[in-house]
Legacy VTK file of the C-alpha trace (Angstrom):
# vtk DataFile Version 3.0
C-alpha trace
ASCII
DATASET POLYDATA
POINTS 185 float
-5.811 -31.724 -13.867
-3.807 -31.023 -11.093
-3.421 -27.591 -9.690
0.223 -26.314 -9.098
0.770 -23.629 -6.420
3.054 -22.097 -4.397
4.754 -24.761 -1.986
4.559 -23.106 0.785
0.991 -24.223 0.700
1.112 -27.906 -0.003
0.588 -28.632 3.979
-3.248 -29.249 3.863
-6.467 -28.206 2.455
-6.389 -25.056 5.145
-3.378 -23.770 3.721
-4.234 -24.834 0.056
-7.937 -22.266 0.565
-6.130 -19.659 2.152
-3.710 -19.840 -1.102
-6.422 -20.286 -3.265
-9.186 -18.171 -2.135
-7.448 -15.331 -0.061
-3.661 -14.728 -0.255
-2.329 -11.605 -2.903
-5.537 -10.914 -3.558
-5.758 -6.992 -3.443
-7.819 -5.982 0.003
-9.124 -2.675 0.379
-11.994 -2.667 2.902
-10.767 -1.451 6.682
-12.373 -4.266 8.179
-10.361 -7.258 6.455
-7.184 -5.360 6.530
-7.414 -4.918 10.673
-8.184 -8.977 10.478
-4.892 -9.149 9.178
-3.033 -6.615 10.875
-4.168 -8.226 13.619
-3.701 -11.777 12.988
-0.250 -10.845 11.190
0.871 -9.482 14.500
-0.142 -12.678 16.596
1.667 -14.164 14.008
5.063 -12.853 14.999
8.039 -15.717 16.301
5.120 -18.595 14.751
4.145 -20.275 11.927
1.263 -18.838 9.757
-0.481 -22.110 9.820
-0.572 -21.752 13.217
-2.535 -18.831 13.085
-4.836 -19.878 10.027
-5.953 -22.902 12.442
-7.066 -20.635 15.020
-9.041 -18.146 12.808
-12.192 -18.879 13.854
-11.255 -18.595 17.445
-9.563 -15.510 17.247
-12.476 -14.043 15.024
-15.207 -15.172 18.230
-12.595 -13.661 20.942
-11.911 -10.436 19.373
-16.137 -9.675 18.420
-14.944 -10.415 14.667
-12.301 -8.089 14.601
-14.011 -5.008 15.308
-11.531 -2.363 15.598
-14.474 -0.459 17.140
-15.262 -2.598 20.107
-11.341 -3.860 20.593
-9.990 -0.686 20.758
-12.346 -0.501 24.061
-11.397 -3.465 25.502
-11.395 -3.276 29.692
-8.598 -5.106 31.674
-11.351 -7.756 32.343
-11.647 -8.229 28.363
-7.740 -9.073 28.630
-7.922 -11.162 31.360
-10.973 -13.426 29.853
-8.674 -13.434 26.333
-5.477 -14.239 28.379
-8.084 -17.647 29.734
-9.003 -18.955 26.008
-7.002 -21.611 25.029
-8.477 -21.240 21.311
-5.966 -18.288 20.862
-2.459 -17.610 21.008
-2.347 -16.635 24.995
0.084 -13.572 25.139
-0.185 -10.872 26.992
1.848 -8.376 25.013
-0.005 -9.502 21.914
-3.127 -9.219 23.385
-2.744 -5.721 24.433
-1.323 -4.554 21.241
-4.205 -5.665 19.599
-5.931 -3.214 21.719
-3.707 -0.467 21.044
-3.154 -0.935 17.254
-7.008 -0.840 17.157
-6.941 2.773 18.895
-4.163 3.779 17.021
-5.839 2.386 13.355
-8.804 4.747 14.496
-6.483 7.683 14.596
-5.238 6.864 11.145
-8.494 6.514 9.958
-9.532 10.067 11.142
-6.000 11.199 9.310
-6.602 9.428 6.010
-10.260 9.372 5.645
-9.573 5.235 5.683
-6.584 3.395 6.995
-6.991 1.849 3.510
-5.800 5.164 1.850
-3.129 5.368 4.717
-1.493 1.656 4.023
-2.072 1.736 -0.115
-0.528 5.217 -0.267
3.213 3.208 0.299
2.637 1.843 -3.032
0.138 4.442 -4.660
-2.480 1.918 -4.360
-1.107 -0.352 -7.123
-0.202 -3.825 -6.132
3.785 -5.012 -6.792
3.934 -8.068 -8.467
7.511 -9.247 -7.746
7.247 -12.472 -10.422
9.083 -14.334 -8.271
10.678 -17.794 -9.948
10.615 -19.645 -6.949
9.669 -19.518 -2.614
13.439 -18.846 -2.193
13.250 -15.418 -4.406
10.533 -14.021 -1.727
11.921 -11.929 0.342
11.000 -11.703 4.283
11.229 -8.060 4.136
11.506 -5.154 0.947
12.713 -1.360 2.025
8.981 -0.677 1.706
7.956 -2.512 4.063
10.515 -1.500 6.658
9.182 2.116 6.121
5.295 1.059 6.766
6.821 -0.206 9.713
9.221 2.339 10.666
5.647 4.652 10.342
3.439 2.283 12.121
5.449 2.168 15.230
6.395 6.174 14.969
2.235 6.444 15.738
2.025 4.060 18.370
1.368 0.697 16.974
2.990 -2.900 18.457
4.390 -5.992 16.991
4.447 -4.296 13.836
8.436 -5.405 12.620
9.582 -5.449 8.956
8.708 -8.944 8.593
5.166 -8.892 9.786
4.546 -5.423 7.952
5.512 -7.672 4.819
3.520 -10.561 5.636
0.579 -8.141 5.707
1.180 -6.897 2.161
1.327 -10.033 1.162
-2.408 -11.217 2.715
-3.599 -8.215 1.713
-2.267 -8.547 -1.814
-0.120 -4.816 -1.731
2.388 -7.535 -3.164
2.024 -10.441 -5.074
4.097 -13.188 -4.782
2.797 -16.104 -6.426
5.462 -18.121 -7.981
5.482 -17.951 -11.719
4.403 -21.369 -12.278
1.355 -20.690 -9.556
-2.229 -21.396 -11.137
-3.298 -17.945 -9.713
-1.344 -15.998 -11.883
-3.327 -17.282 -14.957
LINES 1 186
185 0 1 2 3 4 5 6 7 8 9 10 11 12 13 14 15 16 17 18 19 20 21 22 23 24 25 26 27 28 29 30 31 32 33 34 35 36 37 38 39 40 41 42 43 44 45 46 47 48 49 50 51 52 53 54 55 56 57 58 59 60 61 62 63 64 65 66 67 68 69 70 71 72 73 74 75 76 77 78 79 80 81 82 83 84 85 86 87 88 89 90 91 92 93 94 95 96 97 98 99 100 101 102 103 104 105 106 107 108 109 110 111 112 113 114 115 116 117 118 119 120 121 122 123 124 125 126 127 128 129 130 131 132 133 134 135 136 137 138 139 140 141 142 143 144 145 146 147 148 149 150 151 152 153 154 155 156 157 158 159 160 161 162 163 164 165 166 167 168 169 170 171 172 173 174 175 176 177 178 179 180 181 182 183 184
């Protein structure tokens, strides 16, 4: 029997696992949620699936996204990112990775976790929006522009409305499976 999901994820068997295995499924560990702050703010002006396809790469370049060892990153770091062609090759991107890893220290010192920090939006309860269909998901929520509006009042980059959103929705703060979506059984 087939299995019906979301559309957005019809585009290959990449997409399909990420749907499947990964996307609103509550995350609460530090470590996954940087991987996603992180790959959510590559992410920004391209596709997803662009960014999914170059996982792995970005998971050797950035020492598997330890916040810890990219928040220390030298100029020389940059410059060897800025030369692999397995990641998305901006500059600006690059070094806000660095700084949103300094800066998601500092929140973990404030919160005891950035975890606690991020789930405290939504008192660490999951919104399941039901949507009916891809065209009922909204890009951005009044939520989300507030985690943002936070985020870049202590210092972190490429962290808009939309890619704050995208975020919850890796991280499964929000569901958004489509009703008819085999996940939500």
């Amino acid at each position: 029997m087939e299995k019906i999901r979301c559309g957005w994820c019809e585009k290959d068997d990449l997409y399909r696992k990420y749907h499947d295995e990964e996307w609103g499924r509550p995350v609460y560990d530090d470590e996954t949620i940087f991987e996603f702050l992180i790959l959510e703010s590559f992410q920004a002006g391209l596709s997803w699936y662009t960014i999914l396809s170059k996982r792995d790469n970005f998971r050797k370049a950035f020492d598997d996204f330890d916040y810890k060892k990219v928040a220390v990153y030298s100029d020389q770091k940059i410059e060897e990112l800025m030369n692999n062609s397995g990641i998305i090759r901006n500059k600006l991107k690059i070094c806000a990775a660095v700084t949103n890893a300094q800066q998601f220290m500092k929140v973990q010192e404030e919160f005891g976790s950035f975890s606690k920090y991020i789930w405290g939006f939504i008192n660490g309860r999951p919104i399941d929006n039901k949507p009916k269909a891809l065209s009922e998901v909204p890009a951005t929520t009044e939520i989300s522009d507030r985690i943002s509006k936070d985020l870049k009042k202590r210092g972190f980059k490429f962290v808009g409305s939309t890619v704050v959103y995208a975020h919850m929705q890796a991280t499964g703060m929000v569901n958004d499976h489509i009703e008819t979506c085999f996940i939500r059984k």
